[in-house]
C-alpha positions in Angstrom: 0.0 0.0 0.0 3.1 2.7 1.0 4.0 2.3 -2.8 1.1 3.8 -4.2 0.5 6.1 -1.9 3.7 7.6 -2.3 3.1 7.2 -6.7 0.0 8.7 -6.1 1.0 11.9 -4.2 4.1 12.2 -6.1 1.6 12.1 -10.0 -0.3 14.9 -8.3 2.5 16.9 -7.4 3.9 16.5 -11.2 0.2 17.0 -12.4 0.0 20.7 -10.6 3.9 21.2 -12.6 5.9 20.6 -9.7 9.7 18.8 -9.9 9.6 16.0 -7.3 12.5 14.0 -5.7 11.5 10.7 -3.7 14.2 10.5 -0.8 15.1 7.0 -0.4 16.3 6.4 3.3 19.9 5.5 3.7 21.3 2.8 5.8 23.3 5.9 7.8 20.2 7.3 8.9 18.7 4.1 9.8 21.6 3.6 12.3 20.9 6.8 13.7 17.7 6.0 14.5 15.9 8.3 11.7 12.2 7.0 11.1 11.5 8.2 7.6 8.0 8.1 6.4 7.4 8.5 3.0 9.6 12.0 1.6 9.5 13.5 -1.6 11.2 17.4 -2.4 9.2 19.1 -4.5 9.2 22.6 -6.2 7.4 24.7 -8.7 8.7 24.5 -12.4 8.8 28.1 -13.8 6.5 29.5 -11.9 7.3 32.2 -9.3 4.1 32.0 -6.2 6.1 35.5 -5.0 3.1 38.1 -4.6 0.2 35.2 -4.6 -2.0 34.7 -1.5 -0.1 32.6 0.8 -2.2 29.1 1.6 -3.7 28.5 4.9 -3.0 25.3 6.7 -5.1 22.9 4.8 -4.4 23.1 1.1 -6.9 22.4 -1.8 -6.5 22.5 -5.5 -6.0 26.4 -5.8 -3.7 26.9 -2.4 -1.3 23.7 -3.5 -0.4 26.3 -6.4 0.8 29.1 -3.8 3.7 26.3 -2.8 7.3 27.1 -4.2 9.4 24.6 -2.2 8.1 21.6 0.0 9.2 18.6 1.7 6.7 16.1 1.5 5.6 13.1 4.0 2.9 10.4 3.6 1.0 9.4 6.4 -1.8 8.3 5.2 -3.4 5.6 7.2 -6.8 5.0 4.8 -8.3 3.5 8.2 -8.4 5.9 10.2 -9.7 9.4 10.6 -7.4 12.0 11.9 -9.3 12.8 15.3 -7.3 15.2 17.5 -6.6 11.8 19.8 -5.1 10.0 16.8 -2.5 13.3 16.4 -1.5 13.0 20.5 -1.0 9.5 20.5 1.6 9.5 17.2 4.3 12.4 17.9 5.7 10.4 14.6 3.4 12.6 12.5 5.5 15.5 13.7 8.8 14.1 12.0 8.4 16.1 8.4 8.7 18.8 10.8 11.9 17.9 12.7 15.5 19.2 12.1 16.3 16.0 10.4 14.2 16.4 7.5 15.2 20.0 7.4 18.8 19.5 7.0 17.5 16.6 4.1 15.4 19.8 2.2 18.5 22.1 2.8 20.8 19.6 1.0 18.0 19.7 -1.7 17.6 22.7 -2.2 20.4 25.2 -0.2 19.5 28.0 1.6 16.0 28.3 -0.5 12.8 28.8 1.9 11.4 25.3 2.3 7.9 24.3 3.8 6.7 21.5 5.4 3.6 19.5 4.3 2.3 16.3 6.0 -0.6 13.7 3.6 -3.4 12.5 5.4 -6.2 10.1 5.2 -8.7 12.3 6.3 -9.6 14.9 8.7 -12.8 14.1 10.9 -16.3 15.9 9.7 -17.1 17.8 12.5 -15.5 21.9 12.1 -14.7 21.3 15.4 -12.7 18.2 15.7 -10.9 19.5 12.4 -10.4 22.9 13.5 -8.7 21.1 16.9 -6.8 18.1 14.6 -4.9 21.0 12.2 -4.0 23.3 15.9 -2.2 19.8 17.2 -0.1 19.0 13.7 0.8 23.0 13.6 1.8 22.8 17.1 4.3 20.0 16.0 5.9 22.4 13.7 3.7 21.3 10.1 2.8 24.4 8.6 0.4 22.4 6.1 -1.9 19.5 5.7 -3.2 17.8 2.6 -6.1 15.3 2.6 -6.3 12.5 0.2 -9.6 13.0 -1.0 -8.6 16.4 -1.9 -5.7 14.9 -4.0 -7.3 12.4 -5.8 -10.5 15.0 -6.5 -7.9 17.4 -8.2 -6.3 14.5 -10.1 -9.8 13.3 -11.4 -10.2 17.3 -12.5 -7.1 17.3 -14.3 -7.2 13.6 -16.0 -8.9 13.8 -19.7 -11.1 10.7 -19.8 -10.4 11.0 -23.7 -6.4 11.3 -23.5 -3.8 8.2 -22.8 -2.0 7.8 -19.5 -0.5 4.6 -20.2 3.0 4.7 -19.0 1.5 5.7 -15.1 -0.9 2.6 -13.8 -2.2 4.9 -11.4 -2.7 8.0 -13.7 -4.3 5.2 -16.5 -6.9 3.8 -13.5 -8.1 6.7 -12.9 -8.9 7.9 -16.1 -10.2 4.5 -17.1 -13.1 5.1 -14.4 -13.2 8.5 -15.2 -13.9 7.4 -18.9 -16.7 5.5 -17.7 -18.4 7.7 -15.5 -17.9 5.3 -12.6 -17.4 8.2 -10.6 -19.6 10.8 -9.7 -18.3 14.5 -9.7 -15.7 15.2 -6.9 -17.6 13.3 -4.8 -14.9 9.9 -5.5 -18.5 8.1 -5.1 -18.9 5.0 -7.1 -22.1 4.3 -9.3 -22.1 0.7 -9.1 -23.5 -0.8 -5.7 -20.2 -1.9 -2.7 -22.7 -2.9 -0.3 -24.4 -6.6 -0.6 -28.0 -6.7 -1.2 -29.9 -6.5 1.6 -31.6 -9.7 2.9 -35.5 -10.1 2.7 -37.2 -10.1 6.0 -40.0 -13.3 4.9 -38.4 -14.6 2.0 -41.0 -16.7 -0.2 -41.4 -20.5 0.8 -43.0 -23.1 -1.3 -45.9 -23.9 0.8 -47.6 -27.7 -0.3 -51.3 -27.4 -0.6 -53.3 -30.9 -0.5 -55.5 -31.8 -3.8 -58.9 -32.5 -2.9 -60.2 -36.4 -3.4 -61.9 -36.9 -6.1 
């Protein structure tokens, strides 16, 4: 599962014109006991965000375009929600954040301002509970959070149902059920039924009636 996630965020990142390095953990930080998630470096190609609006904590489609240099972790987690109790019980979430990865983006890219962006799953529905989930990630030094449903709503926009995105899998799947309208707007919900039929409450029983004598 880590491998598509990572091919996944790192397709929308190249979709939206961005140059992306995946960091591949070495066996030196390993031994000093560096937990890598999953990193990519990534930067705007050509494009200078200098004088755009700068994006709040959560990004969408439109603020992912006011990023000019990021480092990038994956912690996606598809089976879980990010409740504010999830972010207190995993400090690990806080790692894209620490000095570590910092000295990793400034051997990237110098003395260039570099921000920090952490990948969900997904934040929890309430405003409340999401307001309180994004204050405990900033607090841990992430200055912004991008859900996966946001992601793969944007990459849906982007995709041409009618062009060929053969040499990415994941690019090529997604257009394939965009091509057959198998999913509905950028709501990522499917047409065809996932649940099973329901059962019926007095299913039909073949009841033997006796023939009257003749």
């Amino acid at each position: 599962m880590s491998e598509i996630n990572i091919q996944l965020v790192r397709e929308f990142f190249e979709l939206n014109r961005f140059r992306v390095l995946t960091h591949w953990q070495h066996d030196e930080e390993r031994r000093h006991g560096v937990e890598s998630g999953l990193l990519l470096f990534v930067e705007q190609v050509g494009q200078e965000t200098e004088g755009r609006e700068a994006p709040g904590v959560l990004l969408d489609q439109r603020s992912v375009q006011g990023l000019q240099r990021a480092v990038v972790e994956v912690r996606a987690w598809h089976g879980d929600k990010f409740y504010p109790s999830v972010v207190e019980s995993s400090p690990v979430l806080g790692h894209v954040a620490s000095k570590e990865v910092r000295a990793l983006a400034a051997s990237v890219f110098g003395e260039q301002s570099v921000v920090s962006v952490l990948v969900i799953s997904e934040l929890p529905g309430k405003a409340k509970l999401r307001t309180r989930t994004l204050e405990l990630i900033q607090a841990m030094g992430v200055e912004h959070v991008l859900e996966f449903s946001t992601m793969l709503a944007s990459m849906l926009e982007k995709l041409s149902p009618q062009s060929n995105y053969a040499p990415s899998q994941t690019l090529q799947t997604l257009r394939l059920l965009k091509r057959y309208d198998l999913v509905q707007h950028q709501q990522l919900e499917f047409r065809f039924p996932l649940d099973p039929a329901p059962a019926l409450l007095n299913p039909p029983v073949d009841v033997a009636v006796d023939e009257p004598d003749d």
